[in-house]
C-alpha positions as CSV (number, residue, x, y, z in Angstrom):
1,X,30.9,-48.9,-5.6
2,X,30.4,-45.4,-6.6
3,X,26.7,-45.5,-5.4
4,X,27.9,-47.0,-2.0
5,X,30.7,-43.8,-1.8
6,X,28.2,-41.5,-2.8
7,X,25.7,-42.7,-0.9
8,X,28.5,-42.5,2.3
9,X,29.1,-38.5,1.4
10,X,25.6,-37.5,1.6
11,X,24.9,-40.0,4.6
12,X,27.7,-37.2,6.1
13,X,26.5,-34.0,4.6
14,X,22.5,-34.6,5.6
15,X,23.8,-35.5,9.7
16,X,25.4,-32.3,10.1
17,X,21.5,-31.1,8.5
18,X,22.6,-29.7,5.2
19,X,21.3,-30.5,1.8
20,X,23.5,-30.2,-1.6
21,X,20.5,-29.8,-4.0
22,X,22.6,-29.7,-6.8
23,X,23.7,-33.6,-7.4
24,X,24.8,-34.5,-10.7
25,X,28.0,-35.9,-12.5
26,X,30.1,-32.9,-13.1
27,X,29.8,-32.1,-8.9
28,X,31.4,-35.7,-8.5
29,X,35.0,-36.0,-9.0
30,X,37.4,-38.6,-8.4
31,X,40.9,-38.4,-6.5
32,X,44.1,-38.5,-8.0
33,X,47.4,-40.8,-6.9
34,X,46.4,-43.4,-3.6
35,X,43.1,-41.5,-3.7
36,X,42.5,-42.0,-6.9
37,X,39.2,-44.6,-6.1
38,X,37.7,-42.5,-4.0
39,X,34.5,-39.9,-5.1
40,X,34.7,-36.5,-3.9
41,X,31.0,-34.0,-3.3
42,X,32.2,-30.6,-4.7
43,X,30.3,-27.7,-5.6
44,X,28.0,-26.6,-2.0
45,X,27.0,-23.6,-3.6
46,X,23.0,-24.4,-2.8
47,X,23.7,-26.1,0.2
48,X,20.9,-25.2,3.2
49,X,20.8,-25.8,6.5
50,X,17.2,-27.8,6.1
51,X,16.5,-27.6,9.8
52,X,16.8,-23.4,10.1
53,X,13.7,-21.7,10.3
54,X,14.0,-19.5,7.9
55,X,14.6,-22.4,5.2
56,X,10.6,-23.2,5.7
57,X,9.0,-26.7,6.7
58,X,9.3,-29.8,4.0
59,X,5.6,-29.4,3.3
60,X,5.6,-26.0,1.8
61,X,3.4,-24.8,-1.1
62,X,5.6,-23.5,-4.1
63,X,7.8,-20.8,-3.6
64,X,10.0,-20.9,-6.5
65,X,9.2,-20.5,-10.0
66,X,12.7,-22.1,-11.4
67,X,14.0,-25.0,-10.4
68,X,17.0,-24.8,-7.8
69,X,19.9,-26.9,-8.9
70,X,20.2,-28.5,-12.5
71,X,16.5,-29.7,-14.0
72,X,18.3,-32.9,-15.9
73,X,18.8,-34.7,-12.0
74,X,16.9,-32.6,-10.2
75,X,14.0,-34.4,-7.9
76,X,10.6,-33.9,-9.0
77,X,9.7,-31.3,-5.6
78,X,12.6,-29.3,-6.7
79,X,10.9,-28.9,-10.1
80,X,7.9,-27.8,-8.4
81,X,9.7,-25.2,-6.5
82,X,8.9,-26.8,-3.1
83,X,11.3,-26.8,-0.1
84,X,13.6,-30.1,-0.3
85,X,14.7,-32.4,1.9
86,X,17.4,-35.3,1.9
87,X,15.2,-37.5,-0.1
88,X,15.4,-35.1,-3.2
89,X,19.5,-35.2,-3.0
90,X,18.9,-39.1,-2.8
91,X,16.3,-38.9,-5.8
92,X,18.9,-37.1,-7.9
93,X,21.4,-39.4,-7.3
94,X,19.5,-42.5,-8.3
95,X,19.5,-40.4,-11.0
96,X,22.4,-40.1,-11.8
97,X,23.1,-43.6,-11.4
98,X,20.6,-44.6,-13.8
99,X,22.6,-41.8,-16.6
100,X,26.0,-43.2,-15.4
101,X,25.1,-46.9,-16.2
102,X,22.7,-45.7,-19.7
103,X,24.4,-43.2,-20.2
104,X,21.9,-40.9,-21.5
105,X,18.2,-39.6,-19.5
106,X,14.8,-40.1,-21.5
107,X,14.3,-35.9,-20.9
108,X,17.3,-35.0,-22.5
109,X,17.6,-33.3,-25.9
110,X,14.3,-31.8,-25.1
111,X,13.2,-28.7,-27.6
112,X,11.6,-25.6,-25.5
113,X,11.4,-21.9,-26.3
114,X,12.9,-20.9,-23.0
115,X,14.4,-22.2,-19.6
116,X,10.5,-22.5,-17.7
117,X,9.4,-24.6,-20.4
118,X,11.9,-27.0,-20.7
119,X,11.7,-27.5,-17.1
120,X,7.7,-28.4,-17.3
121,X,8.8,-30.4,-20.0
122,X,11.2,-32.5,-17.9
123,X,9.3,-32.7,-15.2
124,X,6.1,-33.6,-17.3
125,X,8.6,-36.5,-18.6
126,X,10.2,-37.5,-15.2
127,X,6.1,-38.4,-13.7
128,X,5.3,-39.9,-17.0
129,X,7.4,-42.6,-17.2
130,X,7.4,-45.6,-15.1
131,X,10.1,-46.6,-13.2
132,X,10.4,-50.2,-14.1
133,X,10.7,-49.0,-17.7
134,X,13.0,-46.7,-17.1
135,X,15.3,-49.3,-15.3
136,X,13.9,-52.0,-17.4
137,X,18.0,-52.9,-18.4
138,X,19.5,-52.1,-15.1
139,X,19.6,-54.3,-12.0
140,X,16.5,-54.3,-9.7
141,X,18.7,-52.3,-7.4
142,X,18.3,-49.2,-9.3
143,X,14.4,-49.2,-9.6
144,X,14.4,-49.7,-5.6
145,X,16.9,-46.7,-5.0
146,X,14.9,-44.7,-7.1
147,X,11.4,-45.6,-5.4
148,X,13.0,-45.3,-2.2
149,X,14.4,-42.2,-2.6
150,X,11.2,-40.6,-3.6
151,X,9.0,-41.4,-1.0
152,X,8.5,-38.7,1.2
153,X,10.6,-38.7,4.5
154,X,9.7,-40.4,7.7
155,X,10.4,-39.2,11.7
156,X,12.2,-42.3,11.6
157,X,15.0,-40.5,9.1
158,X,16.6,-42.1,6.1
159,X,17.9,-45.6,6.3
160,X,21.3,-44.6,4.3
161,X,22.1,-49.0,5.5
162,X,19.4,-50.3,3.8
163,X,20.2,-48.1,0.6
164,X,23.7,-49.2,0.6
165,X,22.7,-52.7,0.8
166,X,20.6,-52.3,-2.3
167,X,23.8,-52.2,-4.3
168,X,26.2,-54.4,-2.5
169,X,23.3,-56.9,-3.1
170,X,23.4,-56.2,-6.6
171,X,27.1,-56.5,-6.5
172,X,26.8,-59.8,-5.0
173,X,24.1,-61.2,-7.3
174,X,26.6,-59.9,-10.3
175,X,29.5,-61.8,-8.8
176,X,31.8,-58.0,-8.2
177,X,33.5,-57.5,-5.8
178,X,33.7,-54.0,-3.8
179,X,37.3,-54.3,-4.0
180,X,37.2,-50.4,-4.7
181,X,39.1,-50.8,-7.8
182,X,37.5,-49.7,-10.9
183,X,37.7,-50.8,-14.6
184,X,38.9,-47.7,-15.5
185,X,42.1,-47.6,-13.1
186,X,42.9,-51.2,-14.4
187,X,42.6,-49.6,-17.9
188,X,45.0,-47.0,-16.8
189,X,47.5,-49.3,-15.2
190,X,48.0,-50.8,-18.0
191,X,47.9,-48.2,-20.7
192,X,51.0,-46.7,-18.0
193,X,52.4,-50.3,-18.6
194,X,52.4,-50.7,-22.2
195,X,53.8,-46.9,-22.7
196,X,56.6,-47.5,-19.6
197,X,57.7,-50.9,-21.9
198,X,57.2,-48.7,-25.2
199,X,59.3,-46.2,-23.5
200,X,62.2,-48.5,-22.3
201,X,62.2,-50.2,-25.8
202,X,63.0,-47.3,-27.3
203,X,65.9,-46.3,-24.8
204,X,67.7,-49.9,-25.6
205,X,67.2,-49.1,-29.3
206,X,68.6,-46.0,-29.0
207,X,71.6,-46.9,-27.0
């Protein structure tokens, strides 16, 4: 569900022709109260108009020599300083994804005398391994999302459908239903429950 919401945001963001180009977790926050299932895009710091002129075409040779946005998520033609397009905000949310269900990326913890370094070193990590191993626990969704998202984009634009469907697929196979509730908010209910009863208990105990 999170993937299908996200997916929605930047579906939103790349019509009106800007990029984010800096996806990752702590850009992502959740609502609070009757919004409290919903996932919010902040941070649009980096965000370009991809269609200006001045940004440059999607086929230009490196211009940067740091990578723009945050080198744990960022797409591998961000790492080579070239000028993005929607696919790399789509590659950094796959993954993302892929960190939220793990937990962890195989380029973290990575040891580098300075910032340029570890960049090379993620990157060199990121077109190293395959993407079947590095979904190899996660539903076939994921691996597809990821391949998807990499290939470079078409005249036809991004089929932001067909990438939803990926997961609400996955969502089926798994028996889950996009009921928008999360395991988390149940978990909350209920921890609200037990301390509401804990709280009345000791009221009558005390009267």
């Amino acid at each position: 569900m999170i993937a299908d919401q996200l997916l929605q945001r930047l579906e939103v963001l790349h019509k009106r022709d800007l990029l984010h180009r800096d996806m990752k977790p702590d850009n992502c926050l959740l609502g609070t109260g009757r919004s409290g299932n919903k996932v919010y895009i902040t941070d649009f710091g980096l965000v370009r108009d991809y269609q200006a002129k001045e940004y440059g075409a999607w086929n230009d040779v490196p211009d940067r020599l740091n990578v723009v946005g945050t080198a744990r998520f960022a797409s591998l033609r961000a790492h080579r300083g070239k000028v993005q397009s929607p696919q790399d905000d789509l590659e950094s949310l796959s993954y993302m994804l892929v960190y939220f269900f793990l937990g962890k990326l195989p380029w973290q913890g990575l040891k580098a005398p300075d910032r340029a370094s570890k960049e090379r070193m993620i990157l060199d990590k990121k077109t190293s391994i395959d993407i079947d191993d590095l979904c190899v626990d996660l539903p076939p969704a994921f691996g597809n999302f990821m391949r998807a998202a990499r290939c470079p984009p078409t005249a036809k634009g991004t089929d932001y459908q067909e990438m939803r469907g990926m997961f609400h697929r996955a969502a089926a196979a798994a028996d889950t239903e996009y009921d928008q509730v999360y395991d988390w908010t149940i978990r909350k209910y209920f921890e609200d429950l037990d301390e509401s009863s804990e709280h009345e208990k000791t009221e009558q105990d005390s009267a």
